[in-house]
N, C-alpha and C positions, 0 to 999 in steps of 0.2 A: 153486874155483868162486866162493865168497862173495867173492875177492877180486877178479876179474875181473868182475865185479857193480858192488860198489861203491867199488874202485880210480879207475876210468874219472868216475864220477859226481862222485865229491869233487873230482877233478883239473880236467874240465873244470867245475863249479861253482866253483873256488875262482877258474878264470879267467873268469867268464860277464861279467864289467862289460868286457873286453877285447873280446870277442866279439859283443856287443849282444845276445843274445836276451833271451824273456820271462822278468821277473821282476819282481814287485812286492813292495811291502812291507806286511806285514797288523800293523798297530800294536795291535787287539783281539782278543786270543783267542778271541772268541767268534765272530767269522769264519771260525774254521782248521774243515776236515772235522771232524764229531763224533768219529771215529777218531784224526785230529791230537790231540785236544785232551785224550782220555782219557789217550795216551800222556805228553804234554807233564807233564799235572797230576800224573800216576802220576811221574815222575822228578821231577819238582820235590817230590811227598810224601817222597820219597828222601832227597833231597837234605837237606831240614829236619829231618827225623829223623835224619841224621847218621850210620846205616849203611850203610855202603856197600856192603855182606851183602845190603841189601834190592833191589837193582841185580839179584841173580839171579832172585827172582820174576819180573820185568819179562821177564826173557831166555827164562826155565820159562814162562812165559804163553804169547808168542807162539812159541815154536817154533823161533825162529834167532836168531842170534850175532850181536851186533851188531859191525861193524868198531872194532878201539879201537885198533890199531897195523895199520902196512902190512903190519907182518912175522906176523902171523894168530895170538899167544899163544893155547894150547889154553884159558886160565884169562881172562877177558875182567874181571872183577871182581879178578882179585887181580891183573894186571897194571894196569889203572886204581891199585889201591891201594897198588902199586912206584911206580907214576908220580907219587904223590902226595908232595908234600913233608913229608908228617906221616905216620906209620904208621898210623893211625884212617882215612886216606881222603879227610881232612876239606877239604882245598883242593881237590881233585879234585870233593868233592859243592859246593861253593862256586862254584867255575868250572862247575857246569853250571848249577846255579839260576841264577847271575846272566846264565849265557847264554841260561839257557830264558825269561828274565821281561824281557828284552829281546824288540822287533816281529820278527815273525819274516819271512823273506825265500820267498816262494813264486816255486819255478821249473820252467820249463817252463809247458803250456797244459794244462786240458781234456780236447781233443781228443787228444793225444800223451803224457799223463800228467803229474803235478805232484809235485815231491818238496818239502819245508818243509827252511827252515835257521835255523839259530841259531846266532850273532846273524846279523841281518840283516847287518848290516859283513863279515860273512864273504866276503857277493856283490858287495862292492864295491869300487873303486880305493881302498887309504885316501891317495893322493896325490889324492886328489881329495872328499874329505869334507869335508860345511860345518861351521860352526864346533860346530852343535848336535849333528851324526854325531860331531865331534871327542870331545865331551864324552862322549857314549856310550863311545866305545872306552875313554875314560879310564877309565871306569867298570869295564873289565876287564880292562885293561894297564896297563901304566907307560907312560911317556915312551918309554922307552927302547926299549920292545918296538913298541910303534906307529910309532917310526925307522926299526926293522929290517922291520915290514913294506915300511914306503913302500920302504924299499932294497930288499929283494927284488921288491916290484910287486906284492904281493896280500896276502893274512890268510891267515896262517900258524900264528896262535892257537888254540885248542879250540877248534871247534863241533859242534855238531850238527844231522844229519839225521835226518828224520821222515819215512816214504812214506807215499801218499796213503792207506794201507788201515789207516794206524796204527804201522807197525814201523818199530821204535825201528833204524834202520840202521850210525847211524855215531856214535860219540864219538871225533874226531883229531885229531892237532894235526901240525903240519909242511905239507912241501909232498907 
């Protein structure tokens, strides 16, 4: 069920810059819903504390499981901490800080509902990023990996989603 949720959401958000619907970019935190923003701060406190143990509170709070692989791991903290290149966790809580403290990308309206993403680049063509979006990405790929986006046609990097009421939905990476 959670997958069929936010399978759909990541997919077509990862293509929304192909698509043209609404989506803007909120460059100051203190624009994002009060709910947004508790969430946001609450994983970036994670993050800098540097357990990645502390990730299950966040999950025990709200109630549901956030997407971290397509393939739905029963363990959502200890598969983030497989996926991580250091057994501590530690690149994994790195890659979200630095994606959550990047402008985050609001999509959809209002009226139809709004979900937040991080990074903003996530919602974007990176074949088509100014030289300053350039520098961001740098900020959390290599060369290398910002190549293979453009080759593939989208951001295929960790991000993450935030729903409008606060839950923490998705940390994925791939297409």
């Amino acid at each position: 069920m959670r997958l069929a949720l936010i399978l759909p959401m990541c997919l077509a958000a990862s293509a929304l810059w192909a698509e043209g619907p609404e989506m803007r970019i909120v460059e100051d935190p203190a624009l994002l819903p009060p709910e947004v923003q508790e969430t946001r701060d609450a994983l970036i406190a994670v993050a800098r504390s540097g357990d990645i143990e502390g990730l299950r509170d966040i999950i025990e709070a709200q109630g549901s499981t956030p997407t971290v692989s397509f393939g739905l791991p029963d363990d959502p903290v200890a598969w983030l901490a497989e996926a991580s290149g250091d057994p501590e966790g530690y690149e994994i809580l790195a890659i979200l800080q630095n994606a959550l403290e990047m402008p985050a990308a609001v999509l959809g309206n209002e009226a139809e509902g709004q979900s937040y993403a991080w990074p903003y680049l996530s919602q974007m063509d990176p074949n088509e990023l100014t030289p300053a979006q350039q520098v961001d990405a740098y900020r959390l790929v290599p060369v290398e990996d910002l190549q293979g986006f453009r080759d593939f046609g989208g951001w295929i990097g960790w991000r993450v989603f935030i729903g409008p009421d606060g839950e923490w939905q998705a940390l994925v990476a791939g297409d």
